[in-house]
Structure formats: structure tokens, C-alpha cells
N, C-alpha and C positions, 0 to 999 in steps of 0.2 A: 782636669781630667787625669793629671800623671800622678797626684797627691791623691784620687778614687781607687784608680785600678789596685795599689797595692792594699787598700784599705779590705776592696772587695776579695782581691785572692786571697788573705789572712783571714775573713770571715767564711768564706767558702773550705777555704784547708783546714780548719780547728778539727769538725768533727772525723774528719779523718786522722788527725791525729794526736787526738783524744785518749789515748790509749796506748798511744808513746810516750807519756808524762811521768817520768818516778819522782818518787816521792823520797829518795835518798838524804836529802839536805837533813831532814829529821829522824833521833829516835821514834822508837817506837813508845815511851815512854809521852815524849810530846806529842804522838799524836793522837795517844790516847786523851792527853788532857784536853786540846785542842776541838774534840770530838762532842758536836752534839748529843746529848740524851735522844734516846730514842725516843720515837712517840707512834703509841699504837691505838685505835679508835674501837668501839665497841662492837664492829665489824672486823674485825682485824686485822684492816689494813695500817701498813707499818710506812712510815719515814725517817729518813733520818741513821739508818739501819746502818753497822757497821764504822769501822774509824775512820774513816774518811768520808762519811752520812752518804755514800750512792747506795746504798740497798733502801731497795721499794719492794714495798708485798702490796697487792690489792686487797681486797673484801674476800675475805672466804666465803665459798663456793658449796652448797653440801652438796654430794655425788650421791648419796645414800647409800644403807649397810655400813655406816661407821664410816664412810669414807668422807672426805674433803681435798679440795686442792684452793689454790690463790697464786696467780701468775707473779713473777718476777723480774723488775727491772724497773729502769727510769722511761727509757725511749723504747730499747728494743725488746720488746716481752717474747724472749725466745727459751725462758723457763717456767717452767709449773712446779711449788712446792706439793708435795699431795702428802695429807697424814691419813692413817689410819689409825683412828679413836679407841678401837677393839684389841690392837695389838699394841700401840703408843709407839708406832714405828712412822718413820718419817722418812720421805726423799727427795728430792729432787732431779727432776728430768731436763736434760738439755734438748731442746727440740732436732730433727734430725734437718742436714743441710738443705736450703734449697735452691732455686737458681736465681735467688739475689745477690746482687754485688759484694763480693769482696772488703771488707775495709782492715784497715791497720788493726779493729778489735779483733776480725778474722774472716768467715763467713758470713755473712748474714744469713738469720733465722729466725722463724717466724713462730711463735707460737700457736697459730691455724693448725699449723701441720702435726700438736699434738693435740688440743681439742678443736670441739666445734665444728661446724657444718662440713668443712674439706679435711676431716680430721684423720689422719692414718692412726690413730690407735684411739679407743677408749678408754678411759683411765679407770673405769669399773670392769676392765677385764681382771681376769686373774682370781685366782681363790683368795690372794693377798697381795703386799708390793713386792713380795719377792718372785712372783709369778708375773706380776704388773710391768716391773723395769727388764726382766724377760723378754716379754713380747715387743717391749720399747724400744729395745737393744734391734730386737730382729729388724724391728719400722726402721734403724737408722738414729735412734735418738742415744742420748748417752746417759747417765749416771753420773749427779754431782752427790758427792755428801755434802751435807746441812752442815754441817759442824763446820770444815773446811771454807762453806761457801757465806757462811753469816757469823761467826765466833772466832777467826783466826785472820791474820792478815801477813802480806808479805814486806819488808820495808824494799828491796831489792824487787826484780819480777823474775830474777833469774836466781835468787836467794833460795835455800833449801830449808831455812829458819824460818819457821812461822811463830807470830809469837799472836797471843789471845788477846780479845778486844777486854775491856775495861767494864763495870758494872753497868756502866749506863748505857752500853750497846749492846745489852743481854735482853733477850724476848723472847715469849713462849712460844717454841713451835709450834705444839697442838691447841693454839689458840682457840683454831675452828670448832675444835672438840665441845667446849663449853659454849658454844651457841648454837651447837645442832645437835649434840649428842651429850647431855649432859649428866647422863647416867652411864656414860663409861667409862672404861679405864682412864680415857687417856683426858678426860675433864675432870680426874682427882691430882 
């Protein structure tokens, strides 16, 4: 029993702190090499994503009028990529807080809360996504850029250097474009 109990507090504490882990020991250089190729499916769902492979995209979604989104993450799908095909403009929304626990990543949040049945905002509001993460903003939700959140990484977490993932962690954003709207801008 005395050789369990630590076993079990060190499997129970990981995910908490998860996200207290740097990754200092290594350039950015090694971890670029280190780094799986990404790998994207005919759906668009993406693994493997970024230098350290945690970015997940699901299967694109088409919202219609040139729109699409595909949630984001491994466990807690608390972002929605949305592109718009019409404009070839992209974003990302951080879902707005809710009354989940806490952890060392930060709040918890649910992606519910930006689409779907209990959903505070529709992501086909707006004349466009600059009207869209507007109304997103008012819900409580935030604004990631794409570029920052899928193509740059940090080696520090407190580091103000961002340095750019490697060729094989590159993938289309408007992926969704060319399987729902393939006569737009943003599927040339």
C-alpha cells in the first residue's frame, strides 16, 4: 500500500501539471528536428501539428456562405479555427470562460460555449470574421492568431522569442475551403 499511494498521487498530479513542463533543455533548432511531420487526412483533420506534435484540428465543418470551422486541441477542445473561403481570412477563437475547474493550463473551457446546442455565439454571425470575433469578443470569447497558435513556438514560456516551426509542421489553413467550396478564393 505505501509503494501504491505514491504511484497514484503522481498519476493523478500529471495532468495538472502538464503545463508546467518547459521544454528549455533544447534548442529550437532540435526541436524542430525532433518533430513529427505533420499529417492531415482528406477531411482535414490534422495531428501531429506544431514542434512538439500537441496541435490537433478535427474534420472541417462547412458553416455555409464560404464559411468553415474545425475545433482545436488534444483533450480540451476549448478553440474553434473558422476560415472564410470568400475572403481567405482565418481565425481563431478561444472559447469564453466557464465554471470549470481551474488548472495549471488555466481555466477551463469548453468549446459548447462557442458552438452547438448551449452555444452563446454562432459562428455565421457577422457580415464577415471581423464582425464574427466582434460579437465573440462581447460573448466572452477571445482572439487567437493562427500564425502565433500553429507556425511559431516558444522555447522559454516566459520567452518573448518566437522562433517558426520547420517545413514539416506547415499546413493549410483553408484546408476546408477545397472540400466545401472549391471554387473560391481561398481553395486556389
Amino acid at each position: 500500500m505505501r509503494i501504491l499511494l505514491p504511484i497514484l498521487l503522481l498519476v493523478f498530479s500529471f495532468p495538472a501539471q502538464a503545463c508546467l513542463i518547459a521544454y528549455t533543455e533544447q534548442s529550437a533548432q532540435e526541436l524542430r528536428w525532433k518533430s513529427k511531420r505533420v499529417v492531415v487526412d482528406a477531411q482535414c483533420s490534422l495531428t501531429n501539428g506544431g514542434v512538439l506534435d500537441n496541435i490537433e484540428l478535427d474534420s472541417a465543418v462547412s458553416l455555409g456562405e464560404g464559411r468553415f470551422y474545425q475545433t482545436v486541441g488534444i483533450d480540451r477542445k476549448s478553440k474553434v479555427l473558422v476560415g472564410d473561403c470568400n475572403t481567405r481570412e482565418v481565425t481563431v477563437l478561444l472559447a469564453p470562460h466557464t465554471l470549470g475547474d481551474d488548472t495549471s493550463c488555466g481555466p477551463e473551457l469548453e468549446f459548447k460555449d462557442l458552438v452547438g446546442e448551449r452555444s452563446v455565439l454562432s459562428l455565421t454571425a457577422g457580415e464577415d470574421l471581423h464582425e464574427l470575433v466582434a460579437l465573440a469578443k462581447a460573448k466572452g470569447a477571445r482572439e487567437l492568431n493562427p500564425i502565433n497558435e500553429f507556425f511559431q513556438f516558444k522555447i522559454n514560456y516566459g520567452d518573448e522569442e518566437r522562433h517558426k516551426v520547420g517545413r514539416k509542421d506547415r499546413f493549410d489553413l483553408l484546408c476546408g475551403c477545397k472540400i466545401f467550396y472549391p471554387e473560391s478564393k481561398g481553395a486556389k
